[in-house]
N, C-alpha and C positions, 0 to 999 in steps of 0.2 A: 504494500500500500504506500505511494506516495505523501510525502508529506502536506501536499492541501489538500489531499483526502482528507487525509487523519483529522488534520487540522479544522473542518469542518464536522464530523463526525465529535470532534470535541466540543465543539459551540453547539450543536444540535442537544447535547446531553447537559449540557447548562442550561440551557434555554427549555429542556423541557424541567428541568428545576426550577428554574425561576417562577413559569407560567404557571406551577401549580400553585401560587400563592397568590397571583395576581387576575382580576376580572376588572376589565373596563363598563360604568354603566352610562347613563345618559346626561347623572351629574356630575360623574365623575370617571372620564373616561381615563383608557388606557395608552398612554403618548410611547409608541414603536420607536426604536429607534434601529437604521440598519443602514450598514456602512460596508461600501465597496472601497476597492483600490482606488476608484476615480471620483467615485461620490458620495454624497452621503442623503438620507433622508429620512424624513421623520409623520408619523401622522397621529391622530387622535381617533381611537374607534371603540365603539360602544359594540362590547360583547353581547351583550341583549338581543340587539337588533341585526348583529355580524354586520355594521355598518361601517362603512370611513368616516367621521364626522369631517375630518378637515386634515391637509395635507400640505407639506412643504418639501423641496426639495434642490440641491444643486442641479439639479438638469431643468429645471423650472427657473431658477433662479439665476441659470445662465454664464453661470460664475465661470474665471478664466481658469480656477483651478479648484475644483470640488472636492478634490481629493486632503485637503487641510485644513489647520484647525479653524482661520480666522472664513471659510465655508462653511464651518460649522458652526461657527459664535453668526451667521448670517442666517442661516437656518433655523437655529434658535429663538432669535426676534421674530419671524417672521412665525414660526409656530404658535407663537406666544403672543403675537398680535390677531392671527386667525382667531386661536381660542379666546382672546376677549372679544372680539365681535362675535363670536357665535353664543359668547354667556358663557363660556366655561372658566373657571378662577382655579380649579383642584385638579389633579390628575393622579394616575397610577404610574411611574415610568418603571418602561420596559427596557431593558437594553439589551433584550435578544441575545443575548449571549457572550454577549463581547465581554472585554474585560473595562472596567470603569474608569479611563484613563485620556489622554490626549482627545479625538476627534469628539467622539462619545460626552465628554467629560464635559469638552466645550461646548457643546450643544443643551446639555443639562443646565450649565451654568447659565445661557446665556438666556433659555427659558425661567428660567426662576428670576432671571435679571429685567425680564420682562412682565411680570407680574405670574407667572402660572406658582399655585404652590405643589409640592411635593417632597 
């Protein structure tokens, strides 16, 4: 097995840890977060309804480089300004698996810097 098999095969077994603790609902959804080599992106979805509520992302966003942190700290405002126009203040975050650090970290930060709490 190559190593971004493995590599993925280990985020998948975090991530199904994680998820058993977390549900997104309508007031308090669940803010995704998932990050490629090139981009990163985030959303807010209500488990309930298995619905999107609202979405952000460096390929939306257009960014010259989505692959880093200050595309991330960009992604974050812009999440955290969706969810106040849509009324949302609270969320669950999810980090999918990843480890809680650089792109991830930035994006966390910059939503709470934006009014979401969590």
């Amino acid at each position: 097995m190559n190593a971004q098999k493995l590599n993925n095969v280990r985020r998948k077994r975090r991530k199904t840890g994680i998820r058993k603790g977390l549900f997104g609902s309508a007031t308090k959804p669940r803010l995704s977060v998932y990050r490629s080599s090139k981009h990163i992106y985030a959303q807010l979805i209500d488990d309930f309804e298995g619905k999107t509520l609202c979405a952000a992302s460096s390929v939306q966003a257009k960014s010259a480089n989505g692959g880093n942190v200050e595309a991330a700290k960009e992604i974050g405002t812009k999440i955290a300004e969706a969810a106040k126009s849509a009324g949302i203040e609270a969320v669950a975050f999810d980090r999918n698996g990843f480890k809680y650090h650089g792109r991830v970290k930035a994006l966390a930060d910059a939503a709470r810097e934006g009014g979401l709490k969590f």
